[in-house]
C-alpha positions in Angstrom: 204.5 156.6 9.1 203.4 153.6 11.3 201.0 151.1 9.4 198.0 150.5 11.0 196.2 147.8 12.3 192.8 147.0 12.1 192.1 144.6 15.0 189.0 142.7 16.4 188.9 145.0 19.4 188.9 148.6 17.7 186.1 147.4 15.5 183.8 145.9 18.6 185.0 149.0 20.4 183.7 151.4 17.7 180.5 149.1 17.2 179.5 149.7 21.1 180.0 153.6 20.9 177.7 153.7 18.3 175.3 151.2 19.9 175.7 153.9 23.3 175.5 156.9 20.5 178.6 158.6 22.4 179.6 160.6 19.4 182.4 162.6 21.1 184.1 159.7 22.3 183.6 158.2 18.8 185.0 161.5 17.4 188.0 161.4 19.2 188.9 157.4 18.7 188.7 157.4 14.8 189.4 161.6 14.5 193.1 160.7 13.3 192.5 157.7 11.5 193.3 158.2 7.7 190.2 157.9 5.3 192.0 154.7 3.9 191.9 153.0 7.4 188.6 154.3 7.7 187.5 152.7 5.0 189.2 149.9 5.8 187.1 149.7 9.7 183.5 150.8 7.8 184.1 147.2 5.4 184.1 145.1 8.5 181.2 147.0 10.4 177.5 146.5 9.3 175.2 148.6 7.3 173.7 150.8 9.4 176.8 151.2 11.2 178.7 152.2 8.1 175.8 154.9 7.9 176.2 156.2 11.2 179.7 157.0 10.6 179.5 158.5 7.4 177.0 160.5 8.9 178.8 161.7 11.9 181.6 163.5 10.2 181.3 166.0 7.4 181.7 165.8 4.0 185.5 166.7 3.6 186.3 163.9 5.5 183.6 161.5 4.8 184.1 162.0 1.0 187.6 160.6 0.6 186.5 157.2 2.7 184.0 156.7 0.3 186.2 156.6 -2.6 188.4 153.8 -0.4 185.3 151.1 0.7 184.8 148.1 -1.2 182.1 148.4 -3.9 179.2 146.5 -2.6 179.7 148.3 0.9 179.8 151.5 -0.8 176.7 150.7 -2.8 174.8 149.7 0.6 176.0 153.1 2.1 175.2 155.2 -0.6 171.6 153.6 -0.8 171.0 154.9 3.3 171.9 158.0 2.3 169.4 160.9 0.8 170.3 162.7 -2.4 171.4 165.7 -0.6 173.7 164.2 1.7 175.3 162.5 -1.3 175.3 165.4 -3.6 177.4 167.2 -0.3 179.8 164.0 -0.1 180.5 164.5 -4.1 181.1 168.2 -4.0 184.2 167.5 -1.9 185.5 165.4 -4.5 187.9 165.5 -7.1 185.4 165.7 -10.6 187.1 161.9 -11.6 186.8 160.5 -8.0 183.1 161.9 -8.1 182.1 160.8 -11.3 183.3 157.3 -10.6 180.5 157.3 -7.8 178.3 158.8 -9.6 178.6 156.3 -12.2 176.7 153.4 -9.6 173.7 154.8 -8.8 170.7 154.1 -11.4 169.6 156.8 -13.7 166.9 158.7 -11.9 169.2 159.2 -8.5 172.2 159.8 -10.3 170.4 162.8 -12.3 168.5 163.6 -9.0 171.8 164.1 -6.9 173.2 166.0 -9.8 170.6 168.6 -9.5 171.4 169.2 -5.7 174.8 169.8 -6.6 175.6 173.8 -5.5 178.3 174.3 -8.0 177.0 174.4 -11.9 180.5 174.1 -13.5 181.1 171.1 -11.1 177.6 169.4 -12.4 178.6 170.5 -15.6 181.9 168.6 -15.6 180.4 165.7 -13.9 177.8 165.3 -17.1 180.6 165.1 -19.3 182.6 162.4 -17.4 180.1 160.4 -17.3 179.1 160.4 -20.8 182.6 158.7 -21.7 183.2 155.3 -21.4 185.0 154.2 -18.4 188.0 153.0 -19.5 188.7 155.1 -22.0 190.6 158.3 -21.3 187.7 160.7 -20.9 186.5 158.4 -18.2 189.6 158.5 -16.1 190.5 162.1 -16.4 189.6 164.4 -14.0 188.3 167.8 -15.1 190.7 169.8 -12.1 193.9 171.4 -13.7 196.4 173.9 -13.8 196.7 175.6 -17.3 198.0 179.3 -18.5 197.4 181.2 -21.5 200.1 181.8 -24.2 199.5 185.3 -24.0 199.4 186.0 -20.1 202.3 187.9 -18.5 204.4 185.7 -15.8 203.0 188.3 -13.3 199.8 187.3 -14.6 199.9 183.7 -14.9 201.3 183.4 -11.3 198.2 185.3 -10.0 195.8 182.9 -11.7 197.5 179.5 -11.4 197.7 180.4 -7.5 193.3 180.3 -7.9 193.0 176.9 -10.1 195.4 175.3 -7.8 193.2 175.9 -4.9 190.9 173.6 -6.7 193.8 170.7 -7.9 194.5 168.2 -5.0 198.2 167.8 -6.4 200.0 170.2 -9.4 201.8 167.8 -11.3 202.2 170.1 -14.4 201.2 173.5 -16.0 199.6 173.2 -19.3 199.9 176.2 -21.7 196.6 177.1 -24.2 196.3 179.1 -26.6 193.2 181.4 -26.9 190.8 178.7 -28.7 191.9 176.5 -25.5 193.8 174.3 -27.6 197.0 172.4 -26.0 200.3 173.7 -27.4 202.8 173.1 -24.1 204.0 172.9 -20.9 205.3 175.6 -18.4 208.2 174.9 -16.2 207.9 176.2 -12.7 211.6 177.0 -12.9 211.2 179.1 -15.7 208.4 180.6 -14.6 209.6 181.7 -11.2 212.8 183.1 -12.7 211.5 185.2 -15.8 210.8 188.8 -15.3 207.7 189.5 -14.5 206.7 191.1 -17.7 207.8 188.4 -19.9 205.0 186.5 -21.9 204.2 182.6 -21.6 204.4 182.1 -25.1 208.7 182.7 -24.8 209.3 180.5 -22.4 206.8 177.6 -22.4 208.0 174.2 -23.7 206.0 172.9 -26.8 207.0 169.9 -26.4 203.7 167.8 -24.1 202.8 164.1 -24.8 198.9 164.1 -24.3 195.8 161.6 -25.1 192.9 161.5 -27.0 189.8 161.7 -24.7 188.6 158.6 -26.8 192.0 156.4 -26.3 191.7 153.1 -24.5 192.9 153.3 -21.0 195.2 150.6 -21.7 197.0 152.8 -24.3 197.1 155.4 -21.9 198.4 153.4 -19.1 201.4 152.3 -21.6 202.0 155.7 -22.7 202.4 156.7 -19.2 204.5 153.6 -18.0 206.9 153.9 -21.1 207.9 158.0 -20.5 207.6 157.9 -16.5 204.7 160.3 -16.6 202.9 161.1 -13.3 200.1 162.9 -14.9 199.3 163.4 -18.7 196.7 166.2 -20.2 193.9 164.7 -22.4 192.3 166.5 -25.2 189.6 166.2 -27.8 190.0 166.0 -31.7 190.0 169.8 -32.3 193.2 169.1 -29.3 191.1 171.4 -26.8 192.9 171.0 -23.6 189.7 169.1 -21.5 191.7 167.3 -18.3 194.5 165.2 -16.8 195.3 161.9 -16.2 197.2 161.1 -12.8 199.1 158.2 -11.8 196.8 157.3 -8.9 193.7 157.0 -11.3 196.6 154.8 -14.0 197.4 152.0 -10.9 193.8 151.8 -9.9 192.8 151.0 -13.7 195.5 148.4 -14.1 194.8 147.1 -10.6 191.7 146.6 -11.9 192.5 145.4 -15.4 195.0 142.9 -13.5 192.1 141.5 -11.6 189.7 140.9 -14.3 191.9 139.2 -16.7 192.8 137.0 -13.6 189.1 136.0 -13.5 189.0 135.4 -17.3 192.0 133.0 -16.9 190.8 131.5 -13.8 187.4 130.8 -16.4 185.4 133.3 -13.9 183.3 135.7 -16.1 182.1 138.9 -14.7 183.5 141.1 -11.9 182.5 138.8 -8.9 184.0 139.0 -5.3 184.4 135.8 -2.9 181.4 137.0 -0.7 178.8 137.4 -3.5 175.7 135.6 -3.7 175.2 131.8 -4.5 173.9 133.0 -7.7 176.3 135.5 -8.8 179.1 133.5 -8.1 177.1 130.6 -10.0 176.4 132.7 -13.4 180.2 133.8 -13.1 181.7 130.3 -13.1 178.7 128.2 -15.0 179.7 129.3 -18.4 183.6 128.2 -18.3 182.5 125.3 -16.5 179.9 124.2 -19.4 182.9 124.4 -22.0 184.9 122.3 -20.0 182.3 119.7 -19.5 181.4 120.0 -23.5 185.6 119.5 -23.9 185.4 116.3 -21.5 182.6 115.2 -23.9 184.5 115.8 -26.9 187.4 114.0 -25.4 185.2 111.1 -24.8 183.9 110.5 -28.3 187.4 110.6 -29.7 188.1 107.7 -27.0 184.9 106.0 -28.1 186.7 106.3 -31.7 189.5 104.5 -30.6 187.9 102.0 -28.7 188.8 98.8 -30.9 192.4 99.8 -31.4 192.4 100.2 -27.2 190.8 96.7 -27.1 194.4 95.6 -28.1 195.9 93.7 -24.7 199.1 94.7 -26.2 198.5 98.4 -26.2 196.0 99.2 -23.3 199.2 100.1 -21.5 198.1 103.1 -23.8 195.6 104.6 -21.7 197.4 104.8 -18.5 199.5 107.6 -20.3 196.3 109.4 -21.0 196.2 112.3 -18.2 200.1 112.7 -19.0 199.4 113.6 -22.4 196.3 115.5 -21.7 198.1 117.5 -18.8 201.4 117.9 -21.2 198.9 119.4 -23.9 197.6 121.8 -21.6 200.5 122.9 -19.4 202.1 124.1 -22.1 199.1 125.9 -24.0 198.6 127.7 -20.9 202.4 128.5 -21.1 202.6 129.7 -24.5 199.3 131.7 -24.0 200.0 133.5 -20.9 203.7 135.0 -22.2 201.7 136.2 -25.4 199.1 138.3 -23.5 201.3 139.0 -20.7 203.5 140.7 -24.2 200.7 142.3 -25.3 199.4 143.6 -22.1 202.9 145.1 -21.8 203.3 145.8 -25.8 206.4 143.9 -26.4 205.0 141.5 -28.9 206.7 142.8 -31.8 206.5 141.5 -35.9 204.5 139.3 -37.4 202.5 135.7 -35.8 204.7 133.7 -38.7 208.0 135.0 -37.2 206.5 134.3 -33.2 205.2 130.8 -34.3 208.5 130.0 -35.8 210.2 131.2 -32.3 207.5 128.6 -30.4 207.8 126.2 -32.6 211.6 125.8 -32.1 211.3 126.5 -28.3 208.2 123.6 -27.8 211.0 121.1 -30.2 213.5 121.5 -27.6 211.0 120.7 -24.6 209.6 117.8 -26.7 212.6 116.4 -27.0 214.3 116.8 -23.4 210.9 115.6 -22.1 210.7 112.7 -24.8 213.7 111.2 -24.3 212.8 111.4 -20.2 209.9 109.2 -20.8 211.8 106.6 -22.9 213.9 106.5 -19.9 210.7 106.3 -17.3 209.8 103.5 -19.9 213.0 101.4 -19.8 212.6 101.6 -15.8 209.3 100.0 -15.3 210.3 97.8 -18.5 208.2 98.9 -20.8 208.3 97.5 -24.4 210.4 100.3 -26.3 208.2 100.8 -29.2 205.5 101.8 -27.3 208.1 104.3 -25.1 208.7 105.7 -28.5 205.0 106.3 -29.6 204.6 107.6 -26.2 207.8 110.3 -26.6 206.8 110.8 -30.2 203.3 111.3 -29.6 204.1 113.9 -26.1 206.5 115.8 -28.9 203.8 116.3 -31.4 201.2 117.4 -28.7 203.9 120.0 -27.2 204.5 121.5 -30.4 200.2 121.5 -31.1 199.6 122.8 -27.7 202.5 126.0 -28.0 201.5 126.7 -31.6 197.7 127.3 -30.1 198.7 128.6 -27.1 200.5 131.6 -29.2 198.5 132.3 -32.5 195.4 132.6 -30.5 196.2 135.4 -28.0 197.1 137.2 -31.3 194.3 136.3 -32.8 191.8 137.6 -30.5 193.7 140.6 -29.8 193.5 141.7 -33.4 190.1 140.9 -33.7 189.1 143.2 -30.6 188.6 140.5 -28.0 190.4 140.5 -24.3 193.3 138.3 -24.8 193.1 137.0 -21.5 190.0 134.3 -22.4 192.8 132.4 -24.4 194.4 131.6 -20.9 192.2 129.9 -19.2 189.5 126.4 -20.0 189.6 127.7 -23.2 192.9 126.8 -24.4 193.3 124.1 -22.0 190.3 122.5 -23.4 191.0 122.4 -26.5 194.7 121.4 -25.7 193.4 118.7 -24.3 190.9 117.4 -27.0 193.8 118.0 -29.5 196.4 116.2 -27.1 194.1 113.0 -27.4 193.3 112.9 -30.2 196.9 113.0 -31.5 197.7 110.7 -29.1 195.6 108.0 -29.9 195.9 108.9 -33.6 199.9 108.6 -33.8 199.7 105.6 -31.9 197.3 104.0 -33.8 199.8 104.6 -36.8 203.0 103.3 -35.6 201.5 100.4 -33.5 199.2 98.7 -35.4 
């Protein structure tokens, strides 16, 4: 398949047919185009062009581009649209791909659109979706499915999995139920093409199906998937009532997504916030992180102020030329130590206790201290600088390593336990503190050995 190209020219093309209204010619231009592209070409046009072109197609193709356009584009579109016309767009849907639009219009329209909706069992399932929370399994599932009854006869199930699958964009599996609807197995097609006719499900279904909990964190489900090569994986309540799937498509979009907001975290960027947002948004985003790092500098300045007759020294105010090395030593390696830890619990390979992993750093930030210690001695003895002073500086870079590592790991852990997104403990938070610590042990060690 040839990649396309979005290029200056087919989008000022495109915008002059629909400035001229020739719809045919239109038609024809973007007629092949995959709804991804499409998507891709309605993000650079404006507003009311966007509109037009929604509106010029039907709903089977119009539905999946909508799924594809960048958030704040699709919320602009969806507001020039009436109720009906996006009730039409969601019925051609997959019940996960329409909830998840659904899910961004305000109360009233989203009820309003759900009235308009032809199909009850659709607007049924829609309801429920959305009363989950979105990253949890019952928010990512998607009502559509391919099951069979224990008790149905192959010649049976064959006749009624050929109707649901009418409905299921992509059969990844064939869930067996008993008759209370509960989840007991899985049906090989191979099996099931190759028994008699007569045979029953319930002797030659496999009993052996991982599944979710329709409450279980998308996370969880994402590593449950990841760790037995899953492509889809049936969810079910707490009476284990078969109630939908999980695909892989809807797993790569959540830890897309995931990836991206623990990005922001670290970066010290709160909130889901996009590089063309307002002047205000972006603003309320950053202002927080940024206030914590000016209430660090502060701190960092009254432990200087602390220090200031010891710095009044001539002999030692070579001191405080080494004070952005320590400050960036302190947190380089917080940042280090924090981002292995959540990347390890993101992944769940952060085994045994935070005694045994704080032993592990602290041998691991010894080794750097020293290698890095001795390197300043020798920086020290090049520019001929008195030794003892090379040595509080090694000495006092050690200590702050070790500080900085042991920080960098126990809090990830800590948060995590406690319920909280690792991913803060990445960004101006740890390097903030690092760097109060760092100066303060700095000046404090020195102020030991040197006076």
């Amino acid at each position: 398949m040839e990649s396309f190209q979005l290029s200056k020219i087919l989008i000022k093309k495109i915008a002059e047919l629909i400035l001229a209204k020739k719809n045919t010619t239109l038609k024809k231009l973007v007629n092949e185009i995959h709804f991804a592209d499409m998507a891709e070409i309605i993000n650079e046009l404006s507003e009311d062009q966007g509109i037009y072109l929604i509106k010029l197609f039907d709903s089977e193709k119009t539905s999946e581009i909508l799924t594809e356009l960048d958030e704040d584009v699709r919320e602009k579109i969806l507001e020039g649209l009436s109720v009906k016309e996006i009730a039409d767009e969601i019925e051609e849907l997959d019940s996960d791909d329409a909830a998840d639009i659904l899910a961004e219009l305000s109360e009233e329209r989203k009820e309003e659109v759900i009235s308009k909706i032809s199909d009850d069992n659709l607007a049924d399932d829609l309801k429920e979706l959305l009363s989950y929370n979105e990253d949890s399994a019952g928010g990512l599932m998607a009502k559509e499915l391919v099951k069979a009854n224990e008790n149905w006869s192959v010649l049976k199930c064959l006749s009624e999995i050929k109707k649901q699958g009418e409905k299921v964009t992509r059969v990844h599996s064939i869930y067996v139920v008993d008759n209370k609807e509960k989840l007991i197995g899985r049906l090989s097609l191979k099996d099931l093409i190759t028994s008699p006719s007569k045979s029953k499900i319930k002797n030659i279904y496999i009993p052996k199906v991982d599944s979710v909990n329709v409450l279980e964190k998308g996370e969880d489900v994402a590593k449950i998937m990841s760790k037995y090569d899953l492509e889809a994986i049936p969810v079910v309540d707490d009476k284990t009532h078969l109630v939908g799937r999980i695909t892989i498509d809807d797993i790569v979009d959540f830890i897309k997504e995931e990836a991206e907001e623990d990005y922001l975290i670290a970066a010290g960027i709160q909130g889901d916030v996009e590089a063309d947002d307002s002047i205000f948004e972006l603003t309320k985003a950053r202002l927080p992180w940024l206030f914590l790092g000016l209430v660090g500098g502060l701190g960092s300045v009254f432990i200087l102020e602390g220090f200031e007759e010891f710095m009044n020294n001539p002999s030692y105010k070579a001191l405080f030329f080494f004070t952005p090395l320590i400050a960036a030593m302190a947190g380089n390696v917080g940042v280090q130590s924090s981002a292995i830890i959540v990347q390890g619990l993101a992944n769940d390979v952060v085994k045994g206790s935070l005694l045994n992993r704080l032993i592990k750093e602290l041998g691991l930030s010894l080794i750097n201290g020293v290698i890095l210690g001795l390197l300043t001695i020798v920086f020290g003895q090049v520019i001929n600088q008195p030794i003892e002073l090379s040595l509080v500086i090694s000495l006092s870079m050690l200590c702050v390593i070790v500080v900085a590592a042991l920080i960098g790991t126990s809090i990830p852990i800590i948060l995590e336990k406690r319920g909280i997104d690792p991913a803060i403990a990445t960004g101006p938070f740890i390097t903030t503190s690092n760097d109060i610590f760092g100066i303060f042990l700095f000046f404090y060690i020195a102020k030991i050995f040197l006076l």
